[in-house]
MIZA-281561 format. One record per residue: residue in one letter; x, y, z of N, C-alpha, C in turn; residue number from 0. Coordinates in steps of 0.001 Angstrom, whole numbers, plus 524288, in hexadecimal, padded with zeros to 5 digits. Example, Ala and Ser with C-alpha at 12.3 -4.5 7.8 and 13.67 -1.06 7.14 Angstrom:
2
+------+-------+-------+-------+-------+-------+-------+-------+-------+-------+-----+
: code :   nxx :   nyy :   nzz :  caxx :  cayy :  cazz :   cxx :   cyy :   czz : pos :
+------+-------+-------+-------+-------+-------+-------+-------+-------+-------+-----+
:    A : 83386 : 7E9C6 : 81E78 : 8300C : 7EE6C : 81E78 : 83390 : 7F31C : 81E78 :   0 :
:    S : 83232 : 7F736 : 81BA8 : 83566 : 7FBDC : 81BE4 : 83264 : 8001E : 81EBE :   1 :
+------+-------+-------+-------+-------+-------+-------+-------+-------+-------+-----+
This chain:
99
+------+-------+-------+-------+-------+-------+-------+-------+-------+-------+-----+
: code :   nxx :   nyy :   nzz :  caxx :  cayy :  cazz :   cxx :   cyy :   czz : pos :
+------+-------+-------+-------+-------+-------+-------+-------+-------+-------+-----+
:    X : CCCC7 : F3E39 : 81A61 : CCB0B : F40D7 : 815AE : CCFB8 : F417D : 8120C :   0 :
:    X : CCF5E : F401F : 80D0F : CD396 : F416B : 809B2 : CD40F : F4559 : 80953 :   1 :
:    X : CD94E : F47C0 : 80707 : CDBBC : F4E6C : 805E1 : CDB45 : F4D6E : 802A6 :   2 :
:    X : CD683 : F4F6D : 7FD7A : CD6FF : F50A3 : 7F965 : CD604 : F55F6 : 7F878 :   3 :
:    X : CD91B : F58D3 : 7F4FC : CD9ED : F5CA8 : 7F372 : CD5A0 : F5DF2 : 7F276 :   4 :
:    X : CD35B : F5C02 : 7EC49 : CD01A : F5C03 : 7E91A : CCAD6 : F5AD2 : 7EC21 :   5 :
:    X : CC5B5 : F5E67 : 7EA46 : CC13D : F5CA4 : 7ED96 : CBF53 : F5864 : 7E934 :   6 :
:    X : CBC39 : F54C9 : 7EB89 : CB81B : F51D7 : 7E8EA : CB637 : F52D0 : 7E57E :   7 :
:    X : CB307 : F5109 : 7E223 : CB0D6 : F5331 : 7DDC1 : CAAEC : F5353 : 7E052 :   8 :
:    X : CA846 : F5811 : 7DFC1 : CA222 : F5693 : 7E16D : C9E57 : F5505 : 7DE75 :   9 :
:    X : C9A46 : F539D : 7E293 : C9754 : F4C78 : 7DE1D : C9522 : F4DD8 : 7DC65 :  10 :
:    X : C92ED : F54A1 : 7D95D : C910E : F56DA : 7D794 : C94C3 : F5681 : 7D1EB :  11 :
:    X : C9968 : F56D2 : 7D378 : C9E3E : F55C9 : 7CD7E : C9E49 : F4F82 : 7CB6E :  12 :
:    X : C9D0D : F4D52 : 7CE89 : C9DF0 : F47F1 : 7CE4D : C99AB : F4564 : 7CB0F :  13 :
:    X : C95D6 : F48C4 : 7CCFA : C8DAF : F4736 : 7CAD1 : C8EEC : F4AA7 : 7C5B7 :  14 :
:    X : C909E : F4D66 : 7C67F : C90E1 : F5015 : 7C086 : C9443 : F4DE7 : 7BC6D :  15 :
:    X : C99A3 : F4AC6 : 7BD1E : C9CBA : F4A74 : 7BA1C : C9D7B : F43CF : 7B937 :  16 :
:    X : C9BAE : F418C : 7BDAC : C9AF7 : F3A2F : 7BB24 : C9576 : F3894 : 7BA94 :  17 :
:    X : C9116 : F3DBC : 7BB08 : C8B69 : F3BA0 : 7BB8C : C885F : F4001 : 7B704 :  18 :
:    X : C8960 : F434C : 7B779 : C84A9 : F4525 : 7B498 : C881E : F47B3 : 7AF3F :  19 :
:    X : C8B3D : F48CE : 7AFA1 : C8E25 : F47B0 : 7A95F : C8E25 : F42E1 : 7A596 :  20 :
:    X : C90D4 : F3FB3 : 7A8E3 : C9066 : F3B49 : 7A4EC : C8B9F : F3996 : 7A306 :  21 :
:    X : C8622 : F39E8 : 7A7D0 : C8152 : F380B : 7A5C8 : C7F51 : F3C88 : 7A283 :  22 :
:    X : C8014 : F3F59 : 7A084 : C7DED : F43CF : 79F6A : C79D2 : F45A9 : 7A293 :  23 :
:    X : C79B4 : F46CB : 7A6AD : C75E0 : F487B : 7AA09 : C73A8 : F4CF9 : 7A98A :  24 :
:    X : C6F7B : F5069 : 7AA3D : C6F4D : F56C7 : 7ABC5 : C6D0A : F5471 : 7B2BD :  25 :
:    X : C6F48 : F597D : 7B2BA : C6E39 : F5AFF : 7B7D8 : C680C : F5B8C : 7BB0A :  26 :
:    X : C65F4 : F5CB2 : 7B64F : C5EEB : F5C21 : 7B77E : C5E0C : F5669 : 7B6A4 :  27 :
:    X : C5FA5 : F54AE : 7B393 : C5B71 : F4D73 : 7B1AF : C5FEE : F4B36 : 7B940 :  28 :
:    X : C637E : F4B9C : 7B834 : C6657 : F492C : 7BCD0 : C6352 : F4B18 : 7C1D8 :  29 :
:    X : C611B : F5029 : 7C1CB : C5E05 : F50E0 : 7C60F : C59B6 : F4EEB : 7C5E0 :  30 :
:    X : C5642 : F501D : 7C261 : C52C3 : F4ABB : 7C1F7 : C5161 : F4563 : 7C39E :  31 :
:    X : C5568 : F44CD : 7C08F : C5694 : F3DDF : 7C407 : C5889 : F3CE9 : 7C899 :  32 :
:    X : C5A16 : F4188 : 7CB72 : C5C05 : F3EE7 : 7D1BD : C5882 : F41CF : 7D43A :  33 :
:    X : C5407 : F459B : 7D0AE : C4FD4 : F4767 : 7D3CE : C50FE : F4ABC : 7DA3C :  34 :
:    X : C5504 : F4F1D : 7D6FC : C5608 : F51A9 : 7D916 : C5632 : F5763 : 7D669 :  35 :
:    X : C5647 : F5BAF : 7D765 : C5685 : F6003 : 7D4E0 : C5A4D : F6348 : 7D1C6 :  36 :
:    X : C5B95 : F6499 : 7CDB1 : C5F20 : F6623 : 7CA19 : C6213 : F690B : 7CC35 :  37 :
:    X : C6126 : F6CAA : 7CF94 : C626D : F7016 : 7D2BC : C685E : F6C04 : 7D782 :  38 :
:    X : C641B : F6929 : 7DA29 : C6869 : F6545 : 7DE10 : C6CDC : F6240 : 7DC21 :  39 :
:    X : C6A59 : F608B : 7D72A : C7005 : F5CB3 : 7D37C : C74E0 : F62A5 : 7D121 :  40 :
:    X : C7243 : F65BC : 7D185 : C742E : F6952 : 7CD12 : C7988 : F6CA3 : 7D29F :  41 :
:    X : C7704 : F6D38 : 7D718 : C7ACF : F6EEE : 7DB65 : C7F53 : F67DD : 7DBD1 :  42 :
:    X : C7E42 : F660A : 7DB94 : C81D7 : F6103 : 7DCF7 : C866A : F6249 : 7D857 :  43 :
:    X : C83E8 : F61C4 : 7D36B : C8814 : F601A : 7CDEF : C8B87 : F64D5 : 7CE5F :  44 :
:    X : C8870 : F681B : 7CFA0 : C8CEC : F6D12 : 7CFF2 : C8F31 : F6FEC : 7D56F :  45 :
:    X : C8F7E : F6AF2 : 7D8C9 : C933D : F6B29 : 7DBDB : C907F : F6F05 : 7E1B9 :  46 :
:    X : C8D3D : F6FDD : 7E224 : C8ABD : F743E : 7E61F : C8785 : F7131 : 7E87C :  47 :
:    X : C8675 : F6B9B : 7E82A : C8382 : F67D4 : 7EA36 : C8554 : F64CF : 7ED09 :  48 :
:    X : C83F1 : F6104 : 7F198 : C85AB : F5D42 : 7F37A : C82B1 : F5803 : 7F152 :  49 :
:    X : C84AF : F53DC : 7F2EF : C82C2 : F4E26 : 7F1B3 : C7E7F : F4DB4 : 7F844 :  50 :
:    X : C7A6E : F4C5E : 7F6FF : C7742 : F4B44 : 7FC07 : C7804 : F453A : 7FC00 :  51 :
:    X : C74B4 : F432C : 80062 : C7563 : F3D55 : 7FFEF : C6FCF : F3B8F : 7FD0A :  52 :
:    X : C6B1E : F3FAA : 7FC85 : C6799 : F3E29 : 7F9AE : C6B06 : F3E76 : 7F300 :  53 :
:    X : C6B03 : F4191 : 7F2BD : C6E6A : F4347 : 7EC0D : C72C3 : F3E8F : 7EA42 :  54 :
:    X : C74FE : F3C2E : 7EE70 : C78BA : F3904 : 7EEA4 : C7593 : F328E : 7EAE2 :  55 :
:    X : C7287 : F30C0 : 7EF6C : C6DA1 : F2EBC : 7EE2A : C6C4B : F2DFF : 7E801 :  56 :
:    X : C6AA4 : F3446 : 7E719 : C6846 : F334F : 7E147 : C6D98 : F339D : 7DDA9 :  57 :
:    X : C7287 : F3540 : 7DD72 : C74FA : F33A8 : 7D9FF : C7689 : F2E85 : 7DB0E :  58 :
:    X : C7619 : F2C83 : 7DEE1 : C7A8A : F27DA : 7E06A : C74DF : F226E : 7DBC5 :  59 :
:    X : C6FCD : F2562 : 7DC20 : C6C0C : F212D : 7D895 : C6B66 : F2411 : 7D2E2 :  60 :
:    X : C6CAD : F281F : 7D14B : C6C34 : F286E : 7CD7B : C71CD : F27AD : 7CAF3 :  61 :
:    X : C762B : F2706 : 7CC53 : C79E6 : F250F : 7CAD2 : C7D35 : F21C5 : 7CAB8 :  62 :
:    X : C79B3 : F1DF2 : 7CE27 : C7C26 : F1750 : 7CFD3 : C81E7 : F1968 : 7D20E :  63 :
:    X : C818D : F1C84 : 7D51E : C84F6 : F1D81 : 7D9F5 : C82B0 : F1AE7 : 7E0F3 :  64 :
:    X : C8746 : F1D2E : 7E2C5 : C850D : F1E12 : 7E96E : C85D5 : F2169 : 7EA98 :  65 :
:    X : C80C5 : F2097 : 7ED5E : C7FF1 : F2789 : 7F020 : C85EA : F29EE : 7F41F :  66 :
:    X : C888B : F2882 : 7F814 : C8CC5 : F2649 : 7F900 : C91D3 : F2920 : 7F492 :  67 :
:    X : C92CE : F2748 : 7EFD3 : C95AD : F2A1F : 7EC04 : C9371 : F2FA4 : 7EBE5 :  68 :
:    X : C8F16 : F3392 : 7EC6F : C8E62 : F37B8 : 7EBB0 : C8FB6 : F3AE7 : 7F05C :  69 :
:    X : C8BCC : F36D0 : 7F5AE : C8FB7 : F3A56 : 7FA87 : C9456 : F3A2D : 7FAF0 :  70 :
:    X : C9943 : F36A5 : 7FA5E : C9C5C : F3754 : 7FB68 : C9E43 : F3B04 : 7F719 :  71 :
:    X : C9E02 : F3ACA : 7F13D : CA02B : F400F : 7F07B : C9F64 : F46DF : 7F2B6 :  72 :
:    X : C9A49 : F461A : 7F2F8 : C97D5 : F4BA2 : 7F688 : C9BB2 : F4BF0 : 7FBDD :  73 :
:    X : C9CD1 : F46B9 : 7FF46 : C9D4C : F4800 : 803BA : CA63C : F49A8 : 80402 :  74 :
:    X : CA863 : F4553 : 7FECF : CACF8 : F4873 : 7FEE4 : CADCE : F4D4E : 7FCCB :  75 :
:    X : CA99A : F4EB4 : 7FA96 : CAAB2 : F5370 : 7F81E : CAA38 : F592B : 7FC82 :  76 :
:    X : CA4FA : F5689 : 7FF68 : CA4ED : F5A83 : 8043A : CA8F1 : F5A64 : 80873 :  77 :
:    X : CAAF4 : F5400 : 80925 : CAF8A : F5515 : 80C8F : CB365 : F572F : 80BAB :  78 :
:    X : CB590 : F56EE : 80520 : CBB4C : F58BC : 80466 : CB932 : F5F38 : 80582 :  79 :
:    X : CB53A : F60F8 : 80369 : CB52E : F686D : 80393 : CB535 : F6A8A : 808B7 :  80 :
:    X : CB1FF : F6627 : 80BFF : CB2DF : F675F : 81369 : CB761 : F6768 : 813D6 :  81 :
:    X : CBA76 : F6465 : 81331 : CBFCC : F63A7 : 814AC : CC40F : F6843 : 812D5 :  82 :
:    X : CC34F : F6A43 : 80EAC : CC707 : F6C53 : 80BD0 : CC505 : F734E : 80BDC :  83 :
:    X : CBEAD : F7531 : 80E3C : CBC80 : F78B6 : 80DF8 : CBC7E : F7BDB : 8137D :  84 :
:    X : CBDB1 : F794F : 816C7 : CBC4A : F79AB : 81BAF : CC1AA : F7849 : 81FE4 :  85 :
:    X : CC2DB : F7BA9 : 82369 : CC665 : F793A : 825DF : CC697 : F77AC : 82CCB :  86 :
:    X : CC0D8 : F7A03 : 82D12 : CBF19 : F791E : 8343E : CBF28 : F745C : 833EF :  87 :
:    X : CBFC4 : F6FFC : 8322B : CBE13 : F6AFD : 8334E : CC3CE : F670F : 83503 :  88 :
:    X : CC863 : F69E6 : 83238 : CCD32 : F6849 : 8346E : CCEE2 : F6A11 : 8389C :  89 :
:    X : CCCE1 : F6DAF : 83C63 : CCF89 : F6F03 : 842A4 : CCB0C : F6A1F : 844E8 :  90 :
:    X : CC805 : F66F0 : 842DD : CC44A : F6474 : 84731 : CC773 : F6056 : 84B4E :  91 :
:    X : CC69B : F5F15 : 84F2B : CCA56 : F5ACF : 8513E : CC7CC : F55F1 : 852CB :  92 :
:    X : CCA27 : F52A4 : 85308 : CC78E : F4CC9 : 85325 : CC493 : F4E05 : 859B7 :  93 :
:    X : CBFCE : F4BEC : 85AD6 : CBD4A : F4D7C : 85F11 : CBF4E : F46F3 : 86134 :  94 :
:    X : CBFCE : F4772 : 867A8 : CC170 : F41B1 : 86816 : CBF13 : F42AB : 86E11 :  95 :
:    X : CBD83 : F3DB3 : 86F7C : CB917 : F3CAF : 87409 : CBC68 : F3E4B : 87A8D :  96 :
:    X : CBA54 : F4267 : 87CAD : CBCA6 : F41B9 : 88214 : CBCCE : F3CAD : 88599 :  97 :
:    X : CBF39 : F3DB6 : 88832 : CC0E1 : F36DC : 88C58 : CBD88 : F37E3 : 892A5 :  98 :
+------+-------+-------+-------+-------+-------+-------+-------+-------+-------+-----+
């Protein structure tokens, strides 16, 4: 895992700032069209949401993406905050097979 300082940007910042700005989007017509609820897009853009792999899906076709580009931002974003939030996970020890 890289040491980066800095966390990720979440794909809630990412959907907001190379996708629904530039298109002029609202947040309702964008829910609309991925036929999902204003409410669910509206927890993502502002950061209190996760990327599902269904959600992934509908941006990865409504934005000539891959679904793939959305999990993996969701999923470094959750790893760097595990990593950097939490510290039980560094005493773990490599488990290795008895003889």
């Amino acid at each position: 895992m890289k040491n980066r300082k800095r966390p990720p940007a979440h794909p809630g910042h990412i959907l907001k700032v190379h996708y629904i700005e530039p298109l002029n989007l609202t947040l309702t017509d964008l829910a609309k069209g991925l036929k999902v609820s204003r409410k669910t897009l509206s927890k993502i853009v502002n950061e209190r949401g996760s990327i599902t792999s269904d959600m992934a899906l509908r941006f990865s076709k409504a934005f000539n993406t891959t679904p793939e580009l959305w999990l993996n931002l969701q999923n470094n974003y959750d790893l760097w905050h595990a990593s950097h939030e939490t510290v039980e996970w560094l005493n773990i020890q490599p488990i290795v097979a008895a003889c």
